[in-house]
C-alpha positions as a Python dict, from the first residue, in 0.01 Angstrom:
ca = {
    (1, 'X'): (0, 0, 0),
    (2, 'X'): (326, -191, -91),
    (3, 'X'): (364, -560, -76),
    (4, 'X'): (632, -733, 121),
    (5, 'X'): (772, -1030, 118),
    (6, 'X'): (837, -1266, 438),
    (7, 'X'): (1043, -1554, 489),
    (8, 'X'): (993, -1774, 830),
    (9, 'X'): (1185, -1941, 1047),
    (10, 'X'): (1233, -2126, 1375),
    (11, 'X'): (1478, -2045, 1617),
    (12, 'X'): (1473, -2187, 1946),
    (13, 'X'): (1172, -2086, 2069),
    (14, 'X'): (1092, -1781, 1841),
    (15, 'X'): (994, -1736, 1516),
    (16, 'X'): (1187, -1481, 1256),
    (17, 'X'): (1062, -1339, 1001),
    (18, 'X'): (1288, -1167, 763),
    (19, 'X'): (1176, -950, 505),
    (20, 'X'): (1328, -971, 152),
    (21, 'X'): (1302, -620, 6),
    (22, 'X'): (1497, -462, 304),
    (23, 'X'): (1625, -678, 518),
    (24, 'X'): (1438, -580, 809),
    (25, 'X'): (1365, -851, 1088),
    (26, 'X'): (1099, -936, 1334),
    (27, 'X'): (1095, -1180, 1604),
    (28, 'X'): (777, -1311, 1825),
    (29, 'X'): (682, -1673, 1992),
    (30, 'X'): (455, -1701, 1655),
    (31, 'X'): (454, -1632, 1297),
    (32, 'X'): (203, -1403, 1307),
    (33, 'X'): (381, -1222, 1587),
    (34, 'X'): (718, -1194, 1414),
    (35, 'X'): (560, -1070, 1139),
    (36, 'X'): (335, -848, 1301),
    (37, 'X'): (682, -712, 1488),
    (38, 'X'): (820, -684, 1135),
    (39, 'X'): (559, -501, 1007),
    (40, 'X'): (617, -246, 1285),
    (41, 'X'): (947, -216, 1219),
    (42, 'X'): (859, -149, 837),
    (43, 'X'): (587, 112, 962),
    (44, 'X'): (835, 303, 1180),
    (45, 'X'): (1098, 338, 951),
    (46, 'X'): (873, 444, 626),
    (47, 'X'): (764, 719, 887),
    (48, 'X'): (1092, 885, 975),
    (49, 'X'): (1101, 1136, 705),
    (50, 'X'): (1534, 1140, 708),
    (51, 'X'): (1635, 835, 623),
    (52, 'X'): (1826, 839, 280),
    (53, 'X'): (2134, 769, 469),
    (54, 'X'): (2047, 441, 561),
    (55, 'X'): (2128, 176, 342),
    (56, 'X'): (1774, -18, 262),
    (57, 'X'): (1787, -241, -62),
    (58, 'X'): (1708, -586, -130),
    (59, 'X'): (1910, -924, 46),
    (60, 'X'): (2109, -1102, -162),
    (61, 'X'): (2070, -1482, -191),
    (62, 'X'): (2414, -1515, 65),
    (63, 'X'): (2246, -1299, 290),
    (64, 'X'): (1894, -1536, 278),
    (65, 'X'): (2104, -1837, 299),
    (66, 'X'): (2280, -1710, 576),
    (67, 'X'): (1924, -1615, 737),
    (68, 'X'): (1873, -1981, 639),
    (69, 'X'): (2095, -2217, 765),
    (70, 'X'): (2233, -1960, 1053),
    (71, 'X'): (2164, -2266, 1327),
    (72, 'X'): (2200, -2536, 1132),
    (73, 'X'): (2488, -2803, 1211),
    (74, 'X'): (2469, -2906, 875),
    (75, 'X'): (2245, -2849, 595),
    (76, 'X'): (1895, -2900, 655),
    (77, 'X'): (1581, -3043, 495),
    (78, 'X'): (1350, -2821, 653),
    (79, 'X'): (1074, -2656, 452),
    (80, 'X'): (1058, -2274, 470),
    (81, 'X'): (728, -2040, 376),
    (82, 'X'): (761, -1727, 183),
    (83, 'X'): (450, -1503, 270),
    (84, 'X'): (349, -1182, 56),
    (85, 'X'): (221, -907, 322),
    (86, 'X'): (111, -542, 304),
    (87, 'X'): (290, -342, 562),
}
């Protein structure tokens, strides 16, 4: 089983959970939604056996920042959680 890492955050009314090995998202009115959503997507794409086309490596830290602060008027205070998760 591989670990994953998850980073959380609000938007509007959703949650979004990004995931930092592959960039892969998942959304859902909860965390554990979103990342139950992202650990579908993970699931799904690990099971399609032709896939070494696909560009799948780690985010950078513009990329997370991005992720971030994509709502954000101005920089923010807010606190963010990073979550390690099997999927």
């Amino acid at each position: 089983m591989i670990i994953n890492t998850f980073v959380f955050r609000k938007s509007d009314r959703m949650w979004v959970a990004l995931c930092l090995e592959n960039g892969f998202v998942g959304q859902g009115a909860t965390k554990a939604a979103a990342a139950a959503r992202l650990k579908e997507a993970i699931a799904s794409f690990d099971d399609v056996a032709c896939h070494e086309d696909v560009y799948q490596a780690p985010i950078s830290l513009r990329e997370l920042h991005e992720f971030l602060t994509l709502d954000a008027a101005r920089p923010t205070a807010a606190s963010y959680e990073l979550r390690a998760v099997y999927a």
